[in-house]
N, C-alpha and C positions, 0 to 999 in steps of 0.2 A: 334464440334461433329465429323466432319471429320480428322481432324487434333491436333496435340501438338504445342504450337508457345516457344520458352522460346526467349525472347527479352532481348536485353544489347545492352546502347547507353551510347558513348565516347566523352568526347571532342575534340579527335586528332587522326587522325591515327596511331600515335608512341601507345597510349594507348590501339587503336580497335587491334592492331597486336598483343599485349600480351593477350589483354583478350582472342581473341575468340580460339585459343588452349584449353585456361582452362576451358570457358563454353563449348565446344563440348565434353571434356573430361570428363565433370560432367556430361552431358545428357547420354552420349552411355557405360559411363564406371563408374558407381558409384559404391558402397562397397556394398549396399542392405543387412547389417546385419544385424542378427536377431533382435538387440538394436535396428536399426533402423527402422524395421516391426513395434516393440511391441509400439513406441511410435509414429509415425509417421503414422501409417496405422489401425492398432486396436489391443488393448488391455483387461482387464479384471483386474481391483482394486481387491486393501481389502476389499472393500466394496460390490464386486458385479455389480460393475458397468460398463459398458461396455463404453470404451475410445477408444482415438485414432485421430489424427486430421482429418486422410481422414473419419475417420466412424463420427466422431462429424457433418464433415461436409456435409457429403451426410445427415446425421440424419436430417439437416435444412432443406437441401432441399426438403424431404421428407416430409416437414411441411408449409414453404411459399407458398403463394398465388400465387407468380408470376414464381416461381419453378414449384408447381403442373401445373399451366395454361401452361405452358412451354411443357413440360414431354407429358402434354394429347394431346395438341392441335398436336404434331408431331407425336403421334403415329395414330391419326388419316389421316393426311397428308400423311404419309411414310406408309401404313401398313404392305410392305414387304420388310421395305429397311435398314440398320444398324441406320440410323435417328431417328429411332423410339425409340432405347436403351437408357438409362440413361448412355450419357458415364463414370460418375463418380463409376456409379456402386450403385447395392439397398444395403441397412444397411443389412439383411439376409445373401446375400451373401459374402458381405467385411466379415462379419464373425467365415463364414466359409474358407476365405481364408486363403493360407499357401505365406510363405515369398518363398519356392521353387517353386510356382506357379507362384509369382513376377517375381522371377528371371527368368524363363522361358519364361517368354512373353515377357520381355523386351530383351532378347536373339534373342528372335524369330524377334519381330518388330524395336527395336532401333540399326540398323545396317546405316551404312554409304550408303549401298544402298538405303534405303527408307528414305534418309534425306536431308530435302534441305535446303544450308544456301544461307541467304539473306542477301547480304551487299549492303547499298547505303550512298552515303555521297562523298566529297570529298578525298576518299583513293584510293590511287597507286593501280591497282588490281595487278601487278606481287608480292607487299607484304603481300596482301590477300591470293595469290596461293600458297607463299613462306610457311606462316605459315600454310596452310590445307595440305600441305605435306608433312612438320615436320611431321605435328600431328597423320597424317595416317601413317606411316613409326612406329611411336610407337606404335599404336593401333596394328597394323598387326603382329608386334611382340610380343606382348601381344596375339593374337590369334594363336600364332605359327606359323605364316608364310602367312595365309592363310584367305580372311575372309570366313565368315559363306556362307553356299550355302543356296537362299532363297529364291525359285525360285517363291511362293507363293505370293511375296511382289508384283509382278508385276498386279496380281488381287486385290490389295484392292483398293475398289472405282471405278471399272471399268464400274458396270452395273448401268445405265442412269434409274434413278425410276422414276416409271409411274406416268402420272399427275392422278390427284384425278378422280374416276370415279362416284360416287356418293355422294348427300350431307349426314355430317354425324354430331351428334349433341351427349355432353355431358354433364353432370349435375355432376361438383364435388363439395364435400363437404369439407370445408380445415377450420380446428380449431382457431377459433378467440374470443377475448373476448368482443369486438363489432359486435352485426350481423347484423347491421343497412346498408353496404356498402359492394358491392362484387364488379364484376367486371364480362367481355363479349369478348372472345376471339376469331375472324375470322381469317379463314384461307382460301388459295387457293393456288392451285398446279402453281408454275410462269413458265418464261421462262426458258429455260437450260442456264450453268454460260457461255454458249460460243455466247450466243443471245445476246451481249454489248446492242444496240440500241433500242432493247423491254423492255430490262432492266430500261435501263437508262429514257427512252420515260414515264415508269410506274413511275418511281420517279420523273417526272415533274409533272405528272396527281395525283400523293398522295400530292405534292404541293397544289398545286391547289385545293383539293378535303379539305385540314386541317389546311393549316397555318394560322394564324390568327384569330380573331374575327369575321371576315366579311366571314370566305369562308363557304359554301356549310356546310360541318361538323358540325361545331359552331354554325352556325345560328340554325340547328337542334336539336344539343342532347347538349350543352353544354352553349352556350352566349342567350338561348330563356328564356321566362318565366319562365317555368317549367323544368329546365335541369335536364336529365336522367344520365347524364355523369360529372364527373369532367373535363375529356382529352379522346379524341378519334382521335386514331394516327396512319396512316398505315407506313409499315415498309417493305422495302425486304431484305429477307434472303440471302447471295450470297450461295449457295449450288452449288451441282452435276445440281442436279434442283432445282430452289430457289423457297422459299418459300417467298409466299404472304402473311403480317398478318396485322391484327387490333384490335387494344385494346381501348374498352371502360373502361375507370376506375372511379372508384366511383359510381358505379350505385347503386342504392338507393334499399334495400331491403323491401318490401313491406309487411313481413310477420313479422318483426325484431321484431316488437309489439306484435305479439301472448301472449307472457309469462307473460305478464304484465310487464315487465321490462322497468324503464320510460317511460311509457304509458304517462302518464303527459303533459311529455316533449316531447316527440313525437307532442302529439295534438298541443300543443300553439306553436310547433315549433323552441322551444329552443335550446339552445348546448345542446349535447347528452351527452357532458363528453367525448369524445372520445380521445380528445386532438392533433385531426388532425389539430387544427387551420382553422377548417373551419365550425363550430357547426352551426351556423345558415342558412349556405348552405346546408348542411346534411337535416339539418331541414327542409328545403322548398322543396326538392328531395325530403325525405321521404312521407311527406302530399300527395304529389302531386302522387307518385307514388300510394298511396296507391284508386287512382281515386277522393277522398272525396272533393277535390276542383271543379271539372267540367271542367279541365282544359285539355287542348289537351294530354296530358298522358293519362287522363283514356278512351276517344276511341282508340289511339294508339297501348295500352297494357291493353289489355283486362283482360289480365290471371290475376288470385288472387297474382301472385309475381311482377307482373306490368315490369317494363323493365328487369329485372333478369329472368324472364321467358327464357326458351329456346324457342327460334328462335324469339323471341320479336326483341329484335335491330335489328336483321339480316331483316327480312323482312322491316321494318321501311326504314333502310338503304339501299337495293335495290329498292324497289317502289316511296318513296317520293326523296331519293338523288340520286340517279344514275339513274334511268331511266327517269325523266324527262330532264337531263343531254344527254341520248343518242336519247331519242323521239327531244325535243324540239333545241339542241345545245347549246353551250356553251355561254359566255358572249364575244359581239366582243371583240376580243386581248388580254382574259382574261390568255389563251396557252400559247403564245408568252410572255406573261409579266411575265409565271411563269417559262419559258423555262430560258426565263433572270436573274433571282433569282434564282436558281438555277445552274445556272453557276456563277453567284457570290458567292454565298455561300460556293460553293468547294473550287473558289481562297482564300474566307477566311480559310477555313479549310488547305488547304495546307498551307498556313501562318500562322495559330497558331499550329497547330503541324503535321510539314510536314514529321517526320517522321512514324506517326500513319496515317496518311493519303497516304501515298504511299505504306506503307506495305495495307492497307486496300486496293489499287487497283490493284496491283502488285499480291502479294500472291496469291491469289485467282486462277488467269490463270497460274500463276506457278503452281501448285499443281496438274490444272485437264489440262493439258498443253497438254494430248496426246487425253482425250476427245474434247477439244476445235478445236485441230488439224485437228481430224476429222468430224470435223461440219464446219466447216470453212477453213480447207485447213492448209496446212503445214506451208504456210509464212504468215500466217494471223497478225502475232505480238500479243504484247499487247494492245488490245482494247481500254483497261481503261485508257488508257493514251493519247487516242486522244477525250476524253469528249467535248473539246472546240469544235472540228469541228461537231460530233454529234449533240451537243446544238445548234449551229448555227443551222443546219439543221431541227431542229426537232421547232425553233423560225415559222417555213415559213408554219410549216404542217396547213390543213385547218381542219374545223371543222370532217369533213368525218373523217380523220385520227384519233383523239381522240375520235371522236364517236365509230367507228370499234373495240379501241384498249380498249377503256369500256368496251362493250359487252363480247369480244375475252375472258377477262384473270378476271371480278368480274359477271358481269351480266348474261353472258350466261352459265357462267362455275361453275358447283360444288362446295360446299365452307365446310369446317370443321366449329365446334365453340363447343367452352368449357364453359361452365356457373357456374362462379367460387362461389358458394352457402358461409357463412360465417356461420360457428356452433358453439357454447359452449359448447354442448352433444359428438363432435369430438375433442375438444382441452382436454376435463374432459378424455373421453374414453383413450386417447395417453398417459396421463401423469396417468395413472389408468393402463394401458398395460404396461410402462414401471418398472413401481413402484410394478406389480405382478411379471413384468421379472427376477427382481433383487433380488427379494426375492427368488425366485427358485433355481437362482443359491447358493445364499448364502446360503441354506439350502443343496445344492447337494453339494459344497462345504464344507460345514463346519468352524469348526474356525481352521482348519488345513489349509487345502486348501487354503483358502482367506488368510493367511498367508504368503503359498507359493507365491501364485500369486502376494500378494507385492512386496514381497522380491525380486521377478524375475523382477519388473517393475521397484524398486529403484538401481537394480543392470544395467539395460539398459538405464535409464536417467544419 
């Protein structure tokens, strides 16, 4: 959301020296023809149909579950901050886009000044510098001498958005042809990306809080009797200020039955047909949601949608898992053992792909490198890159400390949540909206028109 990454990984440095001229070349200096608009960005068939890879694919996202959950849960989180945007852009607008609007922005923002290359690997860096000032020597002449004055570029990203001030709750509805299973999206406003150690301290405590069958999580909404959850998984965003989330998925819709639609099966708790490969799990979430077993769900989730209900998991999840956690304390050296796994886990990660795993710790304080600065001081360095000493340290904290740092950042503090509803009346409506869309035009068009339009679209492929 913040940022563009476009990655190339070489086997040898003689290779990384040729490539990266010709990838910074393709990022800052493409052709942006109009052939390349009509087919790559959006278009308009013989048929009336409205194309285009970038509009096909925001079109998706404007449709998935974990898209829309996505989309809501931030603009709740961010409500005054660029976070909140869709950065691929809404299917409306792509629409109305021109190829000279392209060209303008990418004028405006893909400039050498607002770009940063990341090399790491065993390569010479005097052959690294060599080839970036080839490469700038031709660009500059290709600019006529000069580059762009941009002096704008030094404000994107500058202002630190506020943590969440109140709790805030959504109900969306996203088209499915199964509405037996949605899903439950928490959020919270985190540390800022230059707090390393509250960062890092929070992803020992979402250890602890979810891995496994045994932890705290599992035993509640997912490995119990009557699980509410398939997976329920918290996550941190690294942002300006990162964001805190958790995702209950699979939760059992309690209403899926209204229509009469396998009613049946529903009751004896069969496979729904859904073809998740998990029918008879489905099966026992659903019953159970729906309270008619007696079983801890139906005092839990009182509401007639049973855990799909807004704010059903969320409270669940503050009162029986996290605050008996911050009342009563932790399990002895249960911290410490996850502070430990969790430093194992990295060294695997850097060893099975250490170069997604270094741009992932790296990048980050590159990019907000003058926000970090000033929260932490000019020589502060790369944080993320002394994790082991951190991890050591945060092995020794007592229970007070993860008590505190509960309360601090999920228990005490404001939380967002999206409650991702699953419709048939929404998937029928989109594919009934698009199919009156096309008609329109083809009629505004004509058999002229659509003709044209072809012919314009076979002439730029």
């Amino acid at each position: 959301r913040d940022h563009t990454a476009y990655n190339a990984v070489c086997a040898g440095p003689v290779g990384l020296r040729r490539l990266l001229p010709v990838l910074i070349d393709h990022v800052l200096s493409p052709t942006l023809t109009d052939a390349q608009f009509a087919t790559e960005v959006y278009h308009v068939d013989g048929e009336g149909a409205q194309k285009g890879v970038v509009f096909c694919e925001m079109q998706g996202r404007e449709s998935t579950e974990d898209d829309l959950a996505d989309i809501n849960l931030y603009q709740l989180l961010y409500p005054a901050s660029p976070y909140s945007f869709e950065c691929g852009g809404l299917t409306p607008d792509i629409a109305t886009l021109s190829n000279e609007e392209v060209r303008a922005y990418h004028a405006r923002f893909y400039t050498p000044e607002n770009c940063l290359v990341l090399v790491h690997g065993l390569v010479p860096i005097a052959s690294i510098q060599e080839a970036l000032d080839e490469w700038y020597d031709q660009w500059l002449k290709r600019q006529g001498g000069a580059s762009p004055n941009t002096p704008e570029q030094a404000k994107c990203w500058a202002d630190m958005p506020p943590r969440l001030s109140a709790p805030a709750s959504r109900v969306v509805e996203f088209g499915a042809e199964d509405e037996h299973v949605g899903s439950v999206h928490v959020g919270w406003s985190g540390p800022t990306i230059a707090d390393v150690e509250t960062c890092t301290a929070l992803e020992v405590l979402f250890r602890f809080l979810h891995e496994g069958p045994a932890s705290p999580m599992a035993q509640k909404f997912t490995e119990c009797d009557n699980p509410v959850a398939s997976e329920a998984q918290f996550s941190i965003d690294l942002r300006l200020r990162t964001a805190i989330t958790l995702e209950f998925a699979g939760v059992p819709n309690a209403l899926a039955s209204d229509d009469g639609t396998d009613e049946d099966d529903d009751q004896d708790g069969s496979d729904d047909g859904s073809g998740s490969g998990s029918g008879s799990e489905s099966g026992s979430m659903g019953s159970a949601g729906s309270g008619g077993s007696g079983g801890s769900m139906g005092s839990e989730y009182p509401g007639e949608m049973g855990p799909l209900e807004a704010g059903a998991l969320r409270a669940v999840l503050l009162e029986k898992v996290l605050r008996p956690l911050a009342v009563d304390g932790f399990p002895k050296g249960a911290m410490a053992k996850a502070a430990a796994r969790h430093s194992i886990k990295l060294l695997e990660e850097c060893e099975d792909e250490p170069s997604e795993a270094l741009q992932g710790y790296v990048l980050p304080e590159l990019l907000f490198a003058a926000s970090i600065a000033s929260e932490r001081g000019p020589d502060a360095g790369c944080s993320r890159l002394n994790l082991a000493a951190i991890l050591k340290d945060l092995e020794g904290k007592d229970d007070a400390f993860w008590q505190a740092l509960l309360k601090e950042w999920l228990l005490d503090a404001p939380s967002a949540e999206v409650v991702m509803v699953p419709s048939k009346k929404v998937a029928e409506k989109k594919a009934a909206d698009a199919k009156e869309d096309q008609e329109k035009r083809q009629k505004k068009e004509g058999k002229k028109g659509l003709k044209v339009l072809q012919e314009a679209l076979d002439a730029a492929v």
